[in-house]
C-alpha positions, 0 to 999 in steps of 0.5 A: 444659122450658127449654132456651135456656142462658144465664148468670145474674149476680147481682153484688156480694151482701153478705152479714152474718154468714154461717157461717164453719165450712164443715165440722169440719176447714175454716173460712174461706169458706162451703162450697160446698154452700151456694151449691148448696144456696141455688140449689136454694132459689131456683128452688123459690122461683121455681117451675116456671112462671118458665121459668128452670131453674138448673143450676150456679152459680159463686162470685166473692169481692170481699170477706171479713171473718172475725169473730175477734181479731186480736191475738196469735198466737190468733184467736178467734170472735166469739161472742154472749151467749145468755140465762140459762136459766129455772132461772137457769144459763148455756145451752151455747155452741155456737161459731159462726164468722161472717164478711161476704161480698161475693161475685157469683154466676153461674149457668149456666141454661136458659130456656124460649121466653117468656124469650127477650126482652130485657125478659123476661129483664131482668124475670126477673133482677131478680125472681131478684135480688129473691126471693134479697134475702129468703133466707139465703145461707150462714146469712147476711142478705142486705143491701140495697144502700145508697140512691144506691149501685146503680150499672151494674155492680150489676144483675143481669144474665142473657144467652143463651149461642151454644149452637151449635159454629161460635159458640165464638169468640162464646161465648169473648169474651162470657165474656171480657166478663163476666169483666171486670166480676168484677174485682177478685176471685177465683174459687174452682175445683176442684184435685182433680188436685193431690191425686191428684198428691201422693198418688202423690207421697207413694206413691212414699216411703212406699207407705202414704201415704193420700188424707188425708195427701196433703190435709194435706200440701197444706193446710199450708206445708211448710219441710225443713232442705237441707243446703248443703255448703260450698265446697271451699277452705273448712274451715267445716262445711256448712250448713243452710237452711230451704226453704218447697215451693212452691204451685201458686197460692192452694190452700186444702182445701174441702169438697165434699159427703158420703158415706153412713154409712148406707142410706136411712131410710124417711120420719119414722123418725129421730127429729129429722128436720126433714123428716118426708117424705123419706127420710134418712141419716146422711152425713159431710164429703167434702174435697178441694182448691180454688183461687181464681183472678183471674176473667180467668184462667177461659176459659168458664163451664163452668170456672167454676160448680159443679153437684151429682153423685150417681150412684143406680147406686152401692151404699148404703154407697158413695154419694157426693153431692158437687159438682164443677167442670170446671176444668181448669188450663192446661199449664205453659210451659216458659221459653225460655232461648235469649236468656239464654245467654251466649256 
């Protein structure tokens, strides 16, 4: 079993017409789960007997370029004619919402002791590059770098991490290091503290207020009427001024996972399953909170990547299958006014 950690950096992948519909409230940047679900597909790909093992993977987006009009307040996708049926009629359309993607993928792996070696590992990354350059990312094709475009900082590249407690300050700086090549770009992170912090928000007007209204709430811009009043030496009527709440950052709703709707099937007894071996059950969208940070701002790669989480111990009607990131942000400074005060 690997056990040597390391970091896996498969930088700048284009990727054409993934899938811009991450979940049936959301639409934007792919969701989560398919850069989890995609991990999983590679090291099945890989097998067992490559010696890398990948725990988490973390996403860093360059670039995005959503399909839709941009004309007019209305955007809309842009959607492909399908072929008449045979009977002459026009077949459904189901809306698929699609966009490129430049992003770098960082994995958090293990190794075993054959992969300890530079050129081993320089080999591993790039036959880990090459066998994703022929699967789909997030429904969509992964490009070919163009002729005479592969420069340095476009390898892949997949280092030993100190994994001993007296190397912190080593493991910090190599981080550090590799952040750097990430720019520019954003990170996405998890904010699950900014929902639990608007609900009890919210709790506090309107003790009724659920998780799902704290989530709007924070998907939205807020504007509310201040009433300004006016100056005593004036007879004028107070005024009113539109106020925008502020944001925590770049915060956007994302999905995160799903929770169960139903108990375990037995294998090949749901009719449509395309897998006929493994048990199945009905699911629906987890959301939460995320935020994209400047990769620079991201102090270690366990704040950085996402891994998947289910715990077997739960009750069928509540089991949950969600990812999770350990972000967490840092405290608030509080500003030093001493200098600004006027004697």
């Amino acid at each position: 079993m690997p056990k040597h950690r390391a970091v896996l950096v498969l930088p700048h992948i284009h990727v054409q017409n993934a899938n811009a519909i991450s979940s049936p409230m959301t639409w934007g940047f792919p969701a989560i789960t398919a850069f989890t679900g995609v991990m999983t597909a590679l090291e099945r790909r890989l097998g067992r007997d490559a010696g890398i093992a990948l725990y988490g993977v973390g996403v860093v987006c360059h670039g995005f370029e959503a399909q839709v009009t941009t004309t007019g307040y209305t955007r809309a996708f842009h959607l492909t004619r399908n072929p008449v049926l045979s009977n002459g009629s026009n077949a459904a359309i189901v809306e698929e919402g699609r966009a490129h993607l430049d992003v770098t993928l960082v994995f958090d792996v293990r190794l075993a002791d054959t992969c300890r070696g530079d050129a081993e590992r320089l080999a591993l990354a790039e036959r880990v590059a090459h066998e994703l350059a022929g699967m789909r990312l997030a429904g969509g094709s992964v490009m070919p770098a163009l002729s005479g475009s592969v420069r340095r900082s476009s390898r892949p590249v997949l280092e030993l991490v100190p994994d001993d407690d007296s190397q912190v300050e080593k493991r910090r700086k190599q981080f550090r290091l590799l952040a750097r090549r990430w720019l520019p770009g954003f990170a996405l992170v998890s904010r699950d503290d900014l929902l639990q912090t608007r609900l009890a928000e919210l709790r506090a007007n309107h003790p009724a207020a659920s998780a799902l209204d704290a989530w709007l709430d924070l998907s939205r811009w807020n504007t509310r009427a201040v009433e300004r009043p006016a100056k005593q030496d004036n007879d004028q009527p107070p005024t009113v001024e539109w106020i925008t709440d502020p944001r925590p950052g770049w915060v956007v709703p994302i999905p995160v996972g799903f929770a169960a709707l139903s108990d375990l099937h037995p294998p090949g007894t749901v009719r449509g399953a395309r897998d006929a071996s493994t048990p199945f059950r009905f699911v629906e969208t987890v959301w939460s909170m995320g935020q994209w940070i400047s990769p620079h701002r991201i102090k270690s790669l366990d704040d950085l990547v996402w891994v998947t989480d289910h715990d077997p111990e739960h009750p069928s009607e509540h089991a949950l299958y969600r990812c999770r990131n350990a972000y967490s942000p840092p405290a608030p400074v509080l500003a030093d006014l001493t200098n600004d005060i006027q004697l």
